[in-house]
ZAPA-742664 format. One record per residue (C-alpha): residue number from 1; z, y, x. Coordinates in pm, whole numbers, plus 50000, padded with zeros to 5 digits. Example, Ala and Ser with C-alpha at 12.3 -4.5 7.8 and 13.67 -1.06 7.14 Angstrom:
residues 2
[atom 1,[50780,49550,51230]]
[atom 2,[50714,49894,51367]]
END
This chain:
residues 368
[atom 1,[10826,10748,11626]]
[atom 2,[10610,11003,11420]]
[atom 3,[10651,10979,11073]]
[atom 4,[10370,10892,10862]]
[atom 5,[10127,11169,10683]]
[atom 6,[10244,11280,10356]]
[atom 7,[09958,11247,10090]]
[atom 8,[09913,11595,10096]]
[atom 9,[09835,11567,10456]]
[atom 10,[09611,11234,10399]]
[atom 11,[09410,11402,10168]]
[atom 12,[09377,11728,10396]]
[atom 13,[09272,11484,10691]]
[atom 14,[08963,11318,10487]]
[atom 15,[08852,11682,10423]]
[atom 16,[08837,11754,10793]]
[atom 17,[08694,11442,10867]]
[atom 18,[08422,11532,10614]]
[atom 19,[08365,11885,10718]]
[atom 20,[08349,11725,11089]]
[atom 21,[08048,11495,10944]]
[atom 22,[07852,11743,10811]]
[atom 23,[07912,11961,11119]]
[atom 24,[07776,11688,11315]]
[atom 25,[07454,11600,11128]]
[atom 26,[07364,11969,11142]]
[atom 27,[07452,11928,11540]]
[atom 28,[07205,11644,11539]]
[atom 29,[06917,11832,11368]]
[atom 30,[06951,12108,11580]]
[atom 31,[06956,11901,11902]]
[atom 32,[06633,11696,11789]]
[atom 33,[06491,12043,11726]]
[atom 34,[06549,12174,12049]]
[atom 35,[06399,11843,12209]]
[atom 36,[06140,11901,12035]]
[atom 37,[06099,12280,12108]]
[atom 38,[06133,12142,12474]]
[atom 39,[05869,11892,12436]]
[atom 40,[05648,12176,12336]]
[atom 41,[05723,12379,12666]]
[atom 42,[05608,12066,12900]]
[atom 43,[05281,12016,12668]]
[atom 44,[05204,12391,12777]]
[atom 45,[05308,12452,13133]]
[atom 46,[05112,12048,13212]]
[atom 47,[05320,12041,13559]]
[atom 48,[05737,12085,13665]]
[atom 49,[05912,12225,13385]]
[atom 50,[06277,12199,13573]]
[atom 51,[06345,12527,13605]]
[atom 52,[06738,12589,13797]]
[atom 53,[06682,12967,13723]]
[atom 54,[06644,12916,13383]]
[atom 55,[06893,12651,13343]]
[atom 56,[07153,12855,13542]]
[atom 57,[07059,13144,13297]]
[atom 58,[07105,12950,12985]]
[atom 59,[07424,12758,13098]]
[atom 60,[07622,13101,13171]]
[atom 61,[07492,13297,12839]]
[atom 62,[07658,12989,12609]]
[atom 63,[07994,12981,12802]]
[atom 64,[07981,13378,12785]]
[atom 65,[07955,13356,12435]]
[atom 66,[08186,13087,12381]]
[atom 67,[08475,13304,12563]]
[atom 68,[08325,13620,12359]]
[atom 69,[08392,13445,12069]]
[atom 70,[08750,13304,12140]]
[atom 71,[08590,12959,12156]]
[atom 72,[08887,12679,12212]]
[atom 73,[08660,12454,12459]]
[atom 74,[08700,12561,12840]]
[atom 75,[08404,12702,13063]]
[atom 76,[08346,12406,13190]]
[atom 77,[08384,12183,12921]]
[atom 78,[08077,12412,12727]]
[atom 79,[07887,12408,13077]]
[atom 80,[07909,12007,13065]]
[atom 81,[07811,11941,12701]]
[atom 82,[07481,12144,12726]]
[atom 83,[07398,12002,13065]]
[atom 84,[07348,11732,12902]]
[atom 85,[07165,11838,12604]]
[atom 86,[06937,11970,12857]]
[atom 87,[06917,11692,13078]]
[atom 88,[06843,11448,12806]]
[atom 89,[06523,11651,12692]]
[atom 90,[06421,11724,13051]]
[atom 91,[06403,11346,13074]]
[atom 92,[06194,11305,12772]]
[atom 93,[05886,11500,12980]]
[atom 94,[05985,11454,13300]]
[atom 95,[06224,11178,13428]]
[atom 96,[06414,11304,13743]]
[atom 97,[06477,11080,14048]]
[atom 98,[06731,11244,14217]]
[atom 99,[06895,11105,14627]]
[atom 100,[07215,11173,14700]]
[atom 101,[07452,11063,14983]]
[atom 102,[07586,10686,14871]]
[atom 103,[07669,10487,14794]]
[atom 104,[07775,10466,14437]]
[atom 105,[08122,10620,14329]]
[atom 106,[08117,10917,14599]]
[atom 107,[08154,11259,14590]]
[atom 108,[07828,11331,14636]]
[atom 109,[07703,11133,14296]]
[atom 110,[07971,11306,14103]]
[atom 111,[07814,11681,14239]]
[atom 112,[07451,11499,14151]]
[atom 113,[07537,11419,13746]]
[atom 114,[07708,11750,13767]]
[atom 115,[07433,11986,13839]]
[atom 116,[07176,11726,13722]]
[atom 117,[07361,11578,13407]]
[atom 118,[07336,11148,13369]]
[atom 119,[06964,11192,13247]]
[atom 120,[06806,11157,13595]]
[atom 121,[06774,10856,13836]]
[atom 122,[07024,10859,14099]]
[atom 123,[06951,10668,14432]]
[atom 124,[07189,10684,14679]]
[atom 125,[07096,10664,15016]]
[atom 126,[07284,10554,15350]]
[atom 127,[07304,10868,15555]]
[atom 128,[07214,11230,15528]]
[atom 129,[06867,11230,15696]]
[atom 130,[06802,10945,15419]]
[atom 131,[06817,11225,15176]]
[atom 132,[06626,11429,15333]]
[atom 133,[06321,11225,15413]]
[atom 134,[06347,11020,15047]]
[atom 135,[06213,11436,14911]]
[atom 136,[05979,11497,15203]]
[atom 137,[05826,11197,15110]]
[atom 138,[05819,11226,14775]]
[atom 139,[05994,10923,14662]]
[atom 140,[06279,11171,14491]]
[atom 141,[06237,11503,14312]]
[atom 142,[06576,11647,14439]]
[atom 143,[06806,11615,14703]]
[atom 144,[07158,11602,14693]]
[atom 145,[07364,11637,15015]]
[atom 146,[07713,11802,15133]]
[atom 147,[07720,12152,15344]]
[atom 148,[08105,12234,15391]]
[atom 149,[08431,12156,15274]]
[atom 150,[08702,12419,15219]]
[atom 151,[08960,12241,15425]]
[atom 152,[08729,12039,15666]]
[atom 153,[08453,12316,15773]]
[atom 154,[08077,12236,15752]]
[atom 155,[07904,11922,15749]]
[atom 156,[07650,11946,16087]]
[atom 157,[07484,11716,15999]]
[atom 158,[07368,11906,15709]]
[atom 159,[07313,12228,15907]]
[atom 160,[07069,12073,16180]]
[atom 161,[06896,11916,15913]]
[atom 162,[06799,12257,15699]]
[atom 163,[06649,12402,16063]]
[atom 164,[06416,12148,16093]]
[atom 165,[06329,12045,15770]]
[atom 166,[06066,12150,15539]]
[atom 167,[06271,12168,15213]]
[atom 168,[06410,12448,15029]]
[atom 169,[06786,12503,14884]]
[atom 170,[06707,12528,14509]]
[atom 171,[07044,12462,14390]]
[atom 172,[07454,12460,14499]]
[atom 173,[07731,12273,14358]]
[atom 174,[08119,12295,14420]]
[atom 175,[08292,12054,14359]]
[atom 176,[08670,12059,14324]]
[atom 177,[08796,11733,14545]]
[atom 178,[09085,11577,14412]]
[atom 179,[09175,11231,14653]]
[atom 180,[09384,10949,14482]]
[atom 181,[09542,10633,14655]]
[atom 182,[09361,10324,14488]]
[atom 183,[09448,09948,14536]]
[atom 184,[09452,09624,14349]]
[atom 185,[09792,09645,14448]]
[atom 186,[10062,09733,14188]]
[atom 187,[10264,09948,14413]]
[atom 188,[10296,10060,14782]]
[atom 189,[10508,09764,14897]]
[atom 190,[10307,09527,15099]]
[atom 191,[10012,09758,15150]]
[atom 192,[09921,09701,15538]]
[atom 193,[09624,09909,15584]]
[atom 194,[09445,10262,15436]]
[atom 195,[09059,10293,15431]]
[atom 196,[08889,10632,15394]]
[atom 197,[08629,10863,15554]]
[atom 198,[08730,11046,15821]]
[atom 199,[08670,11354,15646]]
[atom 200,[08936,11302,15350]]
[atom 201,[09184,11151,15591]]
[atom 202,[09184,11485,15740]]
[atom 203,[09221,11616,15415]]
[atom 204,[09512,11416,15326]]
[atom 205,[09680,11418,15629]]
[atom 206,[10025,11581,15550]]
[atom 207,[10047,11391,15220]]
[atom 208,[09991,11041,15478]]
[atom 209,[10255,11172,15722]]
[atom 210,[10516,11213,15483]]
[atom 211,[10429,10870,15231]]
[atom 212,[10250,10628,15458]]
[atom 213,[10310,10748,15773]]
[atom 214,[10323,10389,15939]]
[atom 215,[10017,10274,15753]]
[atom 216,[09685,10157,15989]]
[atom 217,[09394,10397,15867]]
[atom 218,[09092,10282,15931]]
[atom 219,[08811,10522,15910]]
[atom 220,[08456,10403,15688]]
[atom 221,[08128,10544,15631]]
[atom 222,[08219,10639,15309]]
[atom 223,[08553,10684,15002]]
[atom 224,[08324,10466,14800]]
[atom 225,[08275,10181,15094]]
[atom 226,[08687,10221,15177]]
[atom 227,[08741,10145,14781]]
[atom 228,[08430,09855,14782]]
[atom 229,[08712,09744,15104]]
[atom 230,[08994,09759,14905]]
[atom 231,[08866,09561,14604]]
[atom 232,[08825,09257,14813]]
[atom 233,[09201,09271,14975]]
[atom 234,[09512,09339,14787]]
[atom 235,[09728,09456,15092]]
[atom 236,[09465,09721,15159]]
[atom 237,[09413,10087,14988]]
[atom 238,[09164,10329,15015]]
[atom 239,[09154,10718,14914]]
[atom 240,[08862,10787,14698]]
[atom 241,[08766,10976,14413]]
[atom 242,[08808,10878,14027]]
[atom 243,[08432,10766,13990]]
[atom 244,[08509,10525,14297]]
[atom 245,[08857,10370,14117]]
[atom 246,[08626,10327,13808]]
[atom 247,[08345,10186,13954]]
[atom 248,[08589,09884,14134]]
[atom 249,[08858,09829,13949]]
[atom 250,[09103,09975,14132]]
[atom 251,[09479,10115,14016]]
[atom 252,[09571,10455,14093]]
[atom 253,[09870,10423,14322]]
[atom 254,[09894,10850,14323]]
[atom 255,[09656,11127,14229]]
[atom 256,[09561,11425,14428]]
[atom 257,[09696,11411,14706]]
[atom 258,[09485,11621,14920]]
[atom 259,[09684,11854,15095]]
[atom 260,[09499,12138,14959]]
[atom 261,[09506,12215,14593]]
[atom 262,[09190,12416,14558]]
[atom 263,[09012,12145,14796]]
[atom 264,[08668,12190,14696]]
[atom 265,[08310,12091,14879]]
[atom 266,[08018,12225,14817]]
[atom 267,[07689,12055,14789]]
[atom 268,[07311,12193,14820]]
[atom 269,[07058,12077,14596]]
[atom 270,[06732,12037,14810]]
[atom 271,[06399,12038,14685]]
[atom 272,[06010,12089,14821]]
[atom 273,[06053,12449,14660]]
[atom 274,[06366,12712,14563]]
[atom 275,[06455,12891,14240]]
[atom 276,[06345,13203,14104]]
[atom 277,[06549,13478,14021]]
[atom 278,[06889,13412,13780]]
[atom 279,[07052,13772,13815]]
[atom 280,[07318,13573,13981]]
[atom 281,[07180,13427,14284]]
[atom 282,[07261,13361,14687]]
[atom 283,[07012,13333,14974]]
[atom 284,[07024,13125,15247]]
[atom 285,[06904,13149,15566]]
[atom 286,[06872,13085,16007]]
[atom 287,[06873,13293,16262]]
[atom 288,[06891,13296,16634]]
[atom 289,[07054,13625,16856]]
[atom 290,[06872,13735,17136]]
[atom 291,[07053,13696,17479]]
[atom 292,[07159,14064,17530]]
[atom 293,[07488,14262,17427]]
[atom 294,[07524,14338,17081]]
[atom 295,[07265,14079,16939]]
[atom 296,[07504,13957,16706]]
[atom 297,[07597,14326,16567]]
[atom 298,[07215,14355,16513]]
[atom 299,[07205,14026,16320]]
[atom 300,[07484,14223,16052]]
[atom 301,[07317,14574,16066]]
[atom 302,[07063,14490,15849]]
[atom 303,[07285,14381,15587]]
[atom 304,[07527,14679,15628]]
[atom 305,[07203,14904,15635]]
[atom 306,[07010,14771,15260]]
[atom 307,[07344,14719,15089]]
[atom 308,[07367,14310,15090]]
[atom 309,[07678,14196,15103]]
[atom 310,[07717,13808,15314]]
[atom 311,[07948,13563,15171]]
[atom 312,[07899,13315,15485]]
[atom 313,[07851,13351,15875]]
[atom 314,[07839,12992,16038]]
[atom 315,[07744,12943,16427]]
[atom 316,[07571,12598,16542]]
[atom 317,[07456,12486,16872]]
[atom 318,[07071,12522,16887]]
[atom 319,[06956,12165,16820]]
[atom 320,[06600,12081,16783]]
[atom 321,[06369,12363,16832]]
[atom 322,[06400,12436,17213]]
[atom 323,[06758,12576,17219]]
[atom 324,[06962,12527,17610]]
[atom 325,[07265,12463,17638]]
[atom 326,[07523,12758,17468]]
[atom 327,[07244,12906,17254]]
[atom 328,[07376,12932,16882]]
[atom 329,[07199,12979,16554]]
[atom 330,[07351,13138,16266]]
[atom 331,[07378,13037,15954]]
[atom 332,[07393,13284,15685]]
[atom 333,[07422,13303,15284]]
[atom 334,[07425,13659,15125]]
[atom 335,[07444,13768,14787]]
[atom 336,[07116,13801,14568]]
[atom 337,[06738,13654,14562]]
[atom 338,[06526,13757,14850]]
[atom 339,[06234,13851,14577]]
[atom 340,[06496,14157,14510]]
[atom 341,[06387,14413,14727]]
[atom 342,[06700,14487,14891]]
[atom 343,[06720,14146,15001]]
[atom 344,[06396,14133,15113]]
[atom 345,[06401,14413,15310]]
[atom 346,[06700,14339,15496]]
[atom 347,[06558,13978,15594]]
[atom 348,[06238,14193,15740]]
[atom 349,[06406,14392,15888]]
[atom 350,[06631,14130,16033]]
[atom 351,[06306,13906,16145]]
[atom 352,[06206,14208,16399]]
[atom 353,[06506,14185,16620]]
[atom 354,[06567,13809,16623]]
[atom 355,[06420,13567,16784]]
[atom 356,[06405,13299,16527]]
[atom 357,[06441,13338,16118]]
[atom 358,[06430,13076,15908]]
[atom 359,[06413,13108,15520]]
[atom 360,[06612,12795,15377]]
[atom 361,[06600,12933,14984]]
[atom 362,[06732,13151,14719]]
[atom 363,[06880,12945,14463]]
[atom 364,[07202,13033,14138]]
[atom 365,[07498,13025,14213]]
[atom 366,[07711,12803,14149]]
[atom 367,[07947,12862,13851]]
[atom 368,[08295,12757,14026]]
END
């Protein structure tokens, strides 16, 4: 048992408590001010002032400083508290409505209030193309929707989506993906059946074989639908996220135990537009090869040839624009904005031997 404080140490305690006070009505002022300040900004610009370049910009110079100056709070934890300083005077000019694959307590929310902060509207929607077509038509701002997983691969769904659709990447997230075993139950004994998406069984599938290897898994639309599931029966788990054991109640029978430690997804912010330059920034775009040897050496030449260096190649079957059977597209993200002029004059110069480019964005990236 800890002994008590000594009066020395009672009195030292009240003068940190009062130093903390004062610290946090100055805080307060100089929040309201920069509200205000904000304000001011969306009086004079009279249309969108969300900005992901110039949040992106202002994000990374604060944790920069806070490491320059031997801070104590991690990257992320300074990333997080001024996301939502921002978001919270963002919403005083313009409210966000933001849709994002549902339902409540996925991952997909947790990368929304992420990038977004808990300012904004969130409406989850049932399915992918839900996403897409709530922005296209308007009834949401943003778009928030998963692209690939670092154990799983890409989400095609995703991919197919981006070649036909009219919306631009403005913004990524990654988001580290740690699974937990939830229940009403107290304990393993008794369970009789696991729910989960297919997706994070996959994910968890070594960590299954070796704990509840005889356990029926059913697979569900979604980690929050296989917790909603195991709410309503006690003999029945579900692997979900922390937002999902939260949101129903639900004990955590063991934490992360995806197979992968550094398990991460990564999620694409979609919008009717993209982002303007951050000085840290990826493009994104399509491509088709022609049929002839070498067409894929020609899609990489241009790259090789302006200096821009590719952090992604990704082949897909050519869905929806005319493609036969065993025609591919590629997708491809490369460092930098395609205003720089490197950039932009290896996508021309790209666009002249391919039969199909597609533009999908330039956009920050993400910070993890």
């Amino acid at each position: 048992m800890a002994a008590d404080p000594t009066k020395q140490e009672q009195e030292e305690l009240g003068r940190l408590r009062q130093g903390i006070d004062a610290l946090d009505d100055q805080v307060l002022q100089l929040v309201s001010e920069r509200a205000r300040l904000a304000h001011r900004i969306g009086e004079i610009k009279h249309g969108n002032i969300y900005r992901p370049e110039r949040e992106a910009q202002v994000l990374r110079r604060l944790a920069e400083a806070s490491a320059a100056q031997g801070g104590p709070l991690p990257d992320g934890a300074v990333r997080q508290i001024f996301r939502e300083i921002m978001s919270a005077c963002l919403a005083l000019e313009q409210p966000l409505r933001i849709a994002y694959l549902g339902p409540a307590g996925t991952f997909s929310e947790s990368a929304a209030k992420k990038h977004f902060g808990s300012a904004p509207a969130l409406n989850p929607c049932g399915a992918i193309d839900d996403v897409f077509r709530a922005v296209e038509a308007g009834n949401a701002d943003y778009g928030v929707v998963p692209v690939e997983n670092s154990t799983e691969g890409a989400i095609g769904r995703t991919l197919d989506l981006l070649v036909s659709s009219p919306l631009q990447i403005c913004g990524e997230v990654n988001l580290r993906i740690h699974q937990n075993l939830l229940s009403k139950a107290e304990s393993l004994a008794g369970l009789t059946r696991l729910y989960s998406h297919a997706q994070s069984l996959a994910q968890c599938h070594e960590w299954l074989n070796r704990n509840l290897a005889t356990l029926q898994r059913v697979p569900v639309a979604s980690n929050a639908e296989a917790a909603r599931l195991a709410a309503d029966d006690p003999a029945s788990c579900a692997i979900a996220g922390e937002a999902a054991a939260q949101l129903y109640g639900l004990n955590r029978l063991a934490s992360s135990i995806e197979d992968d430690p550094n398990n991460t997804t990564r999620f694409l912010v979609l919008a009717t537009h993209d982002a303007g330059p951050s000085g840290q920034d990826r493009t994104s775009f399509v491509c088709s090869a022609q049929n002839k040897p070498g067409a894929v050496h020609d899609l990489l030449t241009p790259l090789k040839d302006h200096g821009v260096s590719m952090t992604k190649f990704e082949s897909r079957p050519a869905r929806g624009f005319g493609g036969s059977r065993w025609e591919y597209v590629f997708f491809i993200d490369v460092e930098g904005h395609r205003g720089e002029p490197h950039v932009a004059a290896a996508l021309e110069d790209l666009r002249r031997r391919v039969g199909f480019l597609k533009e999908l964005g330039s956009y920050p990236r993400s910070a993890l």
